[in-house]
N, C-alpha and C positions, 0 to 999 in steps of 0.2 A: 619467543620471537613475536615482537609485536607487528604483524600482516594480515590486517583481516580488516576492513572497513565496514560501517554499519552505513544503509540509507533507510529511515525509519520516518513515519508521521507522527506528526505532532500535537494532532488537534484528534477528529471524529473518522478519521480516514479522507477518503475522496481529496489528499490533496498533489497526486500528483506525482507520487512516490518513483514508479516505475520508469519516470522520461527521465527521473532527476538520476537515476542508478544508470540510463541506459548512457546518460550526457557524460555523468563519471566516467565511466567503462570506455568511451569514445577518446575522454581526452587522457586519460593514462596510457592508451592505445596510441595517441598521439606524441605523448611524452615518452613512449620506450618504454615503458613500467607497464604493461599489458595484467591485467587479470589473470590466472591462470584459473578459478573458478568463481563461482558467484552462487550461492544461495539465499531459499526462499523455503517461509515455515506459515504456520497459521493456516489459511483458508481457501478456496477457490470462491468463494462469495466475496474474495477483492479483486474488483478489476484492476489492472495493471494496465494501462495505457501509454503506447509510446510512436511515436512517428520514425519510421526509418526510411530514407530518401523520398519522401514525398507522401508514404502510405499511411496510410492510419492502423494499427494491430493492437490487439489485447490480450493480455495473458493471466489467466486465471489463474492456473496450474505452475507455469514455470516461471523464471526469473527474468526478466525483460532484458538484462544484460549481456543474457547468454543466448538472445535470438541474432539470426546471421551473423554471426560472429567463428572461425572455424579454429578457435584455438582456446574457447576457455569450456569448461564445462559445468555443465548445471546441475548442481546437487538441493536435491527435496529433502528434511529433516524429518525425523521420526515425529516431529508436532504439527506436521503439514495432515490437510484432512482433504482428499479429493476423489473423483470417480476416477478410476484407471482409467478407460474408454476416454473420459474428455484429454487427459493428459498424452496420450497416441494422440490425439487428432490434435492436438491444439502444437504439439513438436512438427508435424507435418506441417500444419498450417506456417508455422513460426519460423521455420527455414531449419529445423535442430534437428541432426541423427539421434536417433536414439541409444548409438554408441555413444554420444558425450549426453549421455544423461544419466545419473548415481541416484537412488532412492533408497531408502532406510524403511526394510519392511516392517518396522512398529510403527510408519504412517497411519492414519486411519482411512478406513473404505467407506467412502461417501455413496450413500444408498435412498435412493425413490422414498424410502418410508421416514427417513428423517427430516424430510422437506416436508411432508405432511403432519409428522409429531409436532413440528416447529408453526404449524400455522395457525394455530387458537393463540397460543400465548404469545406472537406476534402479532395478533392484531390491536393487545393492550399495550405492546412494549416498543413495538417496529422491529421491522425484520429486514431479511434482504431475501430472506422463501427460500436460504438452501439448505437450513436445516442442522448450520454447523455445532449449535447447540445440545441437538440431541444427540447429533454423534460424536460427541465431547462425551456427554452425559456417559454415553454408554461404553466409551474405553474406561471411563473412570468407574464405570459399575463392576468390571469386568465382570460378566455373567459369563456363562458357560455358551457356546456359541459364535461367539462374537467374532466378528472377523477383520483386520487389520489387513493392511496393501499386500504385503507378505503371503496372504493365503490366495491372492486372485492370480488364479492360471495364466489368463491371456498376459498378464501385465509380466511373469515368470518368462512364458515366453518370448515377451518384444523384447525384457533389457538382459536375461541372462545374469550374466556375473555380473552387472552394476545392479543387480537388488541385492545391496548389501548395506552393511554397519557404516552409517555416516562421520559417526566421531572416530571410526577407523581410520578412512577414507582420508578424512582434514588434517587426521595429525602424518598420515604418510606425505600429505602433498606440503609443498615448501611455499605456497601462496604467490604472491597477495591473493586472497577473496575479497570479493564483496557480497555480502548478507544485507539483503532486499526486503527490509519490512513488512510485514502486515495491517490494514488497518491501523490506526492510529492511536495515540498511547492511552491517550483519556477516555477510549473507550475499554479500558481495561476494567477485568470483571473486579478485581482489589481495589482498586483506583478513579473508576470512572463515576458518571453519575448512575448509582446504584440506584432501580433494576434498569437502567437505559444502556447497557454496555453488551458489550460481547462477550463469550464464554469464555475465553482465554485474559491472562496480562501480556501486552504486546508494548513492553518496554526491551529496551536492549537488556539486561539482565534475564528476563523469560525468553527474548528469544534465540540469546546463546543458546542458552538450558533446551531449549528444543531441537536447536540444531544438533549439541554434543559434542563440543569443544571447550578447551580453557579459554576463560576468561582475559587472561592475560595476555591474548592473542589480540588484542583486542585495537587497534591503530587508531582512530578516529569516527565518530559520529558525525555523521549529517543528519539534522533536523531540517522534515519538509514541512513547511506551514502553508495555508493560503493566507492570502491577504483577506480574502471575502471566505469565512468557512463553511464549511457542510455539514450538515446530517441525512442519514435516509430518510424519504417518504415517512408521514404518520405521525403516531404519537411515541417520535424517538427521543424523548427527555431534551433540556435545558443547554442552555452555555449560557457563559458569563457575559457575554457578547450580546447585542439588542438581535432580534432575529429582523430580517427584512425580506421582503419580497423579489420575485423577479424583476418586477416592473419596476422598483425604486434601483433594481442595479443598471437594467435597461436608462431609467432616466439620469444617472449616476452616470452612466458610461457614453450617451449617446450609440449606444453597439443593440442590433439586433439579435437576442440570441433566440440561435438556432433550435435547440433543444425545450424553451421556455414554453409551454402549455397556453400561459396567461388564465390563469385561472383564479388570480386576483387576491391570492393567499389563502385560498378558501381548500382546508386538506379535513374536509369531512365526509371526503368519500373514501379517501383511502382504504386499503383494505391490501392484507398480506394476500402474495397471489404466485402461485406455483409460475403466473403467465406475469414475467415485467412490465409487458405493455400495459396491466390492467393498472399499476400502480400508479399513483400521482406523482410529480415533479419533488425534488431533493428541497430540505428546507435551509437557507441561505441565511447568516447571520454576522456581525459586525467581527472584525478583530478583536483578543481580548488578549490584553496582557495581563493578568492575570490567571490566565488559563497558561501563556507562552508560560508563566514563573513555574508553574506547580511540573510541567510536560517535563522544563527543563532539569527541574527534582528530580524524577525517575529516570531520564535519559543521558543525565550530562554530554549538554551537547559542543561541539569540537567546532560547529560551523553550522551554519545556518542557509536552507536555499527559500528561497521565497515565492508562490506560484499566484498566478491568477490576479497578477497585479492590475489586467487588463478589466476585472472586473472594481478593482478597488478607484479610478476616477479618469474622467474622460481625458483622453489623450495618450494613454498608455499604452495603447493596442499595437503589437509587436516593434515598439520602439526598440534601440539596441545601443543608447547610451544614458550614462546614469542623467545626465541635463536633461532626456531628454521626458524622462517622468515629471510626472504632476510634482509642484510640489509638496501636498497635502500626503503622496506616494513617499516620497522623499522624506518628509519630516517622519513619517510613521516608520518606514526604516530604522532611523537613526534613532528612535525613541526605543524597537526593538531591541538594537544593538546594546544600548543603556542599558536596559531593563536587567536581561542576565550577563551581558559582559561579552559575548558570543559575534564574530562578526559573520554578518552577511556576504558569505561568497558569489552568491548567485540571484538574480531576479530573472525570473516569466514573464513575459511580457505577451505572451499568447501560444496556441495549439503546438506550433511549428518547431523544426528543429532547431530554427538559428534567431527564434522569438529569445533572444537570451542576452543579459548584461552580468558579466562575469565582473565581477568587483575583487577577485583575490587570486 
């Protein structure tokens, strides 16, 4: 039975992933066709950021779709890597009992010492300082020792009988899910620009396989792109795409942003750092279709959302009908849409929850 939908990134991550799952989750909820779970595999080193009646939240650990929400539940796959501790606080924080929360104790146990293994060879490659690298490394070393989600007591006793077998779990329940990407495809370690990627491949094909389900569950993909994309801080490798400054999106948009440093593109101080604050501003770069063709190789994508339009040319800033875009916005859409054949369901038009032109 095909009920299982994918929302997945398309480019270096940071594009947005978790509003565009939570926006889904909202309107199937709206359409009668409710979620009955949603899964999340990969990393706690991706923020997931989503707006729910006015507030700003992040989710590291769990699935942005299944925060306030009292009827679908949130399943973590045996490829998910995080600290027990932050995943309790962050369900508290998030509005989620801990009774509709499933984990698959061959997760890995994200530990103090592999943010520190991870920070030499992130200051030649870029990091994000949480280490998920070395505790990749070390499920795949399997030494004697080693401890997966499955061995940590506290976490035994918040969920009980949901620390169990996920691909159990998927195939009893009669769905729809939605599976909530990680990081974005091209940073995939097979795939991306090699050594500038991350330790895992985060295409829908690896992240079924992490989760523990057939494939042929499989209903539709959504591809999230930015219109303006990202990489981390440093020396985090290339895109096809010209790289740009904040100030030329700032001058590009007429828009203050809030977050921008201004530091004039100058990332030689960077430096990987157990503390965020120490690090330098994200590095900003053109659309590339070319990079959309190769994503849409590994992903085959079903539908396309589009985020961060409000950065791609002045006037965009939470507008909410398709005229009411730039045309420069406009034409690069439709150029999109050419390129793999794929249409654009949805544009961002900014932060917010109703910053949105739904085209499909």
């Amino acid at each position: 039975m095909k009920n299982v939908d994918f929302v997945v990134g398309g480019q270096f991550g940071d594009e947005g992933k978790g509003m565009i799952a939570k926006l889904l989750a909202d309107r199937a909820t709206a359409n009668g066709e409710p979620y009955r779970w949603t899964g999340r595999v990969g990393a706690q080193n991706a923020e997931h950021r989503f707006i729910h009646q006015a507030c700003d939240f992040c989710a590291r650990v769990l699935p942005s779709a299944a925060c306030y929400r009292p009827d679908i539940v949130a399943v973590l796959g045996a490829g998910h890597c995080f600290i027990p501790e932050h995943l309790i606080r962050e369900a508290t924080h998030l509005g989620l009992p801990l009774d509709r929360v499933v984990v698959d104790p061959h997760a890995m146990w994200l530990k103090p010492e592999h943010a520190t293994a991870n920070l030499a060879i992130g200051n030649e490659r870029g990091t994000t300082g949480w280490g998920i690298g070395a505790a990749v490394a070390e499920k795949v070393r399997r030494r004697p020792g080693t401890q997966l989600i499955g061995d940590c007591e506290t976490l035994r006793q918040a969920l009980g009988r949901n620390l169990r077998s996920v691909p159990e779990y998927v195939a009893e329940d009669d769905g729809p899910g939605l599976v909530e990407g990680s990081q974005g495809a091209l940073l995939s370690l097979d795939h991306g620009y090699y050594p500038f990627c991350t330790a895992k491949n985060v295409t829908v094909p690896a992240i079924a396989g992490e989760m523990g389900f057939d494939h042929k569950r499989i209903r539709r993909v959504v591809g999230v792109f930015r219109m303006v994309l990202m990489r981390v801080p440093g020396p985090s490798g290339p895109s096809a795409g010209r790289e740009v400054s904040f100030d030329e999106i700032e001058q590009r948009t007429s828009l203050r942003l809030p977050h921008h440093r201004r530091l004039q593109g100058d990332t030689s101080r960077w430096q990987a750092s157990l503390k965020p604050e120490q690090a330098e501003e994200e590095r900003l770069f053109d659309f590339s279709l070319e990079e959309l063709h190769k994503s849409h190789l590994l992903n085959g994508y079903d539908s396309l959302a589009l985020t961060f339009a409000d950065f791609h040319r002045r006037g965009n800033y939470r507008v909410t009908t398709w005229g009411g875009l730039h045309p420069d916005t406009r034409a690069l859409v439709n150029q999109i849409e050419k390129t793999i054949d794929v249409p654009v369901e949805l544009v961002r038009t900014g932060p917010g929850e109703h910053d949105n032109i739904w085209r499909a």
